[in-house]
C-alpha positions in Angstrom: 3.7 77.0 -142.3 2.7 79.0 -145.4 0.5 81.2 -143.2 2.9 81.9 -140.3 5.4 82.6 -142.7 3.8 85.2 -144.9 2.6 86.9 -142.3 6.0 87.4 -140.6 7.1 88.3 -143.9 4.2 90.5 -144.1 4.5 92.2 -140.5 7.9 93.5 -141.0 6.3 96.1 -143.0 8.3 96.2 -146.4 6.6 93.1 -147.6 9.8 90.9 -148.3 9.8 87.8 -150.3 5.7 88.1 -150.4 6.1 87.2 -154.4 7.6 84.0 -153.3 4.7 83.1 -151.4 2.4 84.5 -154.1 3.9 82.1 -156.6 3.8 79.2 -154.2 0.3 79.4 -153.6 -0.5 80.8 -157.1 -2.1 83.9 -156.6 -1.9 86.7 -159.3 -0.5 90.2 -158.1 -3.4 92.0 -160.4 -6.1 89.5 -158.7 -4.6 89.9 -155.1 -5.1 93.7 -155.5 -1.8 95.1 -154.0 -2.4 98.7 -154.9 -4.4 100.6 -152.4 -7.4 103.1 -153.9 -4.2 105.7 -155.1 -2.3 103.6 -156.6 0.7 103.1 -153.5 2.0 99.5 -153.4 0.9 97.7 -150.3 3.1 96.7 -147.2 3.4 95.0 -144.2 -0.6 93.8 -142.9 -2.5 95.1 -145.1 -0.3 93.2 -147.7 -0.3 90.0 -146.0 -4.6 90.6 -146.0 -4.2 91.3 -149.6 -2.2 87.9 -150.4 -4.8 86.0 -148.3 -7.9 87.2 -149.7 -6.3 86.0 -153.3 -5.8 82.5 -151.8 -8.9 82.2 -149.9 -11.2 84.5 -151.1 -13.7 83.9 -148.7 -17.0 86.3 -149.9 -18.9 83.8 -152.0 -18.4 80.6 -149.9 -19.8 83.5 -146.8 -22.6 84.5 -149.1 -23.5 80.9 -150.2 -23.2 79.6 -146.6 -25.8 82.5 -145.6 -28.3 82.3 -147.8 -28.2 78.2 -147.3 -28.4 78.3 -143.3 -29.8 81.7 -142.5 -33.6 81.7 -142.0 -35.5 84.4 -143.4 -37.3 86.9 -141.7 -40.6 85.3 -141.5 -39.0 81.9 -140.8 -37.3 83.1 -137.6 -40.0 85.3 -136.4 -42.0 82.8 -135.9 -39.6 80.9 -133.2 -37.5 84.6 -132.3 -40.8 86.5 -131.6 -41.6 84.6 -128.4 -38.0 85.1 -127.0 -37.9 88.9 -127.7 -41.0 89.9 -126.7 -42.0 90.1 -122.9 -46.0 90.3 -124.1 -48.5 87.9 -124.1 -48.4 85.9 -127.1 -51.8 86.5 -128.4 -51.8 89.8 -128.0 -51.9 92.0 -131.5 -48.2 93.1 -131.7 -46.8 89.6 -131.2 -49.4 88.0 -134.2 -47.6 90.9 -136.4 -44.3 90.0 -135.4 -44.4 86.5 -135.9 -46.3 87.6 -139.5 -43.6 90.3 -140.3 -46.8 92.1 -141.0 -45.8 95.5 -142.4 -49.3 96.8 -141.5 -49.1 96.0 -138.0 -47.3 97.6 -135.1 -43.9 99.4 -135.5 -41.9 96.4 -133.7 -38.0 97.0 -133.9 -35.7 94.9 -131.6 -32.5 97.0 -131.1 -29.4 95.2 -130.6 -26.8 97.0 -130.1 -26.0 101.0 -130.1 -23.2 102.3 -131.8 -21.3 105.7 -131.2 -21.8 108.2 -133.6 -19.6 110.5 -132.5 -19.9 113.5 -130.5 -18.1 114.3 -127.2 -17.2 111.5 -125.2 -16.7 113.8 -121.8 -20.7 113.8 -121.2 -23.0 110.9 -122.3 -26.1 113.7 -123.5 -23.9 115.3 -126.0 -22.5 112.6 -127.7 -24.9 110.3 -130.6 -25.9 107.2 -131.2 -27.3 104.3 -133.8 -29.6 102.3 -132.5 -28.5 99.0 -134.3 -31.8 96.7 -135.1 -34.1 94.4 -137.1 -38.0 95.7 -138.0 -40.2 92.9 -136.7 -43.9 94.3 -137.9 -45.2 97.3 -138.8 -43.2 100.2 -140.7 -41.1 102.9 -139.8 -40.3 106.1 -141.7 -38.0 109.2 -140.4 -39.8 111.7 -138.2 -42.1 108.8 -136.4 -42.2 109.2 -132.5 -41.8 105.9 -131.1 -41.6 104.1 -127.9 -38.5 102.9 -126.4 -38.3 100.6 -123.8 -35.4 100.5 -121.9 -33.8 97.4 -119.6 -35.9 98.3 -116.5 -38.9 98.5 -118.5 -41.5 96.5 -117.2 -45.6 96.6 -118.6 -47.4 99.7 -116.3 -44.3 101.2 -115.7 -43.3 104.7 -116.7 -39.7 104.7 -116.1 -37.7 103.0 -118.8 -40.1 104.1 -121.0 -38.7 106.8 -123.5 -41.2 108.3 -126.5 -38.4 109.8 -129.2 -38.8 110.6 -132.9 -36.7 108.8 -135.5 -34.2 111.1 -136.6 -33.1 109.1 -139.3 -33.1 105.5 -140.9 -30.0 104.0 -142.4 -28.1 100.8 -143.5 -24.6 99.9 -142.2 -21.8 98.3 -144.4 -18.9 97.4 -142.4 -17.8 101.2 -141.5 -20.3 102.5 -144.2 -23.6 104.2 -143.0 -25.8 105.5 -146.1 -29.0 107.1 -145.4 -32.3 105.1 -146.6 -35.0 107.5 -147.6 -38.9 106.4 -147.2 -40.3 103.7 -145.7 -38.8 100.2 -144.3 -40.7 97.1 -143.6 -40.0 93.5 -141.3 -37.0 92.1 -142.1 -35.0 95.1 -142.6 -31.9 95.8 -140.8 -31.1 99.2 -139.9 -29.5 101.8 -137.4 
């Protein structure tokens, strides 16, 4: 009821009787921030977010939930290696991966590729993050690496792409901030 409510009250875009809701369930106006960054009063969704992140804030039970149930890197690998890699399993690169040895080869399961812009009307000008986790070794800007691609098979030459890294970098939400140097297993970058 509260929900539903509030929201209604919050999608008809002037906010209406949100300060009865907020004194119902006890949430602050200077806690539930309903300024945006220049000061503007918030309305309609974005003040409905606003009045639910003051009721249920929801970023330390997130962050205590992760590190209590998330495994770490060299946990996982131990059980993920075998799944992601296609190789033998006593071969050198899967001993690294299951290791997270930094010294071993680079080993980088990418997940997903996000657009990076550029022209959508032809596929070769527009860019993309490759979106992954470092398994073993270490990767650095400027690197030439191997890429295998979904019809990759061992012995085969197509699906196989050799590339430099342009660049390394760590995505927040819609935040992508340039990491400099060197990073090792575990890390998650694009």
């Amino acid at each position: 009821d509260v929900v539903v409510s509030s929201s209604e009250e919050g999608k008809g875009g002037g906010g209406g009787d949100i300060g009865k809701w907020m004194r119902r369930l006890g949430v602050s106006p200077n806690s539930a921030g309903l300024k945006n960054k220049k000061g503007d009063r918030l309305v309609g969704s974005r003040l409905f977010g606003a009045l639910m992140k003051g009721w249920m804030p929801a970023a330390e039970p997130m962050v205590k939930m992760i590190h209590q149930h998330v495994p770490s890197p060299l946990q996982a690998q131990k059980y993920r290696s075998e799944i992601l890699y296609a190789g033998p399993q006593d071969d050198t690169a899967s001993r690294a991966m299951r290791a997270c040895d930094p010294e071993g080869p680079l080993m980088v399961y990418i997940s997903k590729m996000l657009s990076a812009g550029g022209s959508s009307s032809s596929s070769s000008s527009s860019r993309f993050l490759a979106f992954g986790r470092v398994f073993s070794g270490t990767m650095k800007s400027g690197e030439q690496v191997r890429i295998l691609g979904d019809d990759y098979y061992p012995g085969a030459k197509h699906g196989l792409f050799v590339k430099p890294v342009s660049s390394i970098n760590h995505v927040m939400g819609p935040y992508v901030e340039a990491i400099s140097g060197r990073v090792g297993p575990g890390a998650v970058v694009a």
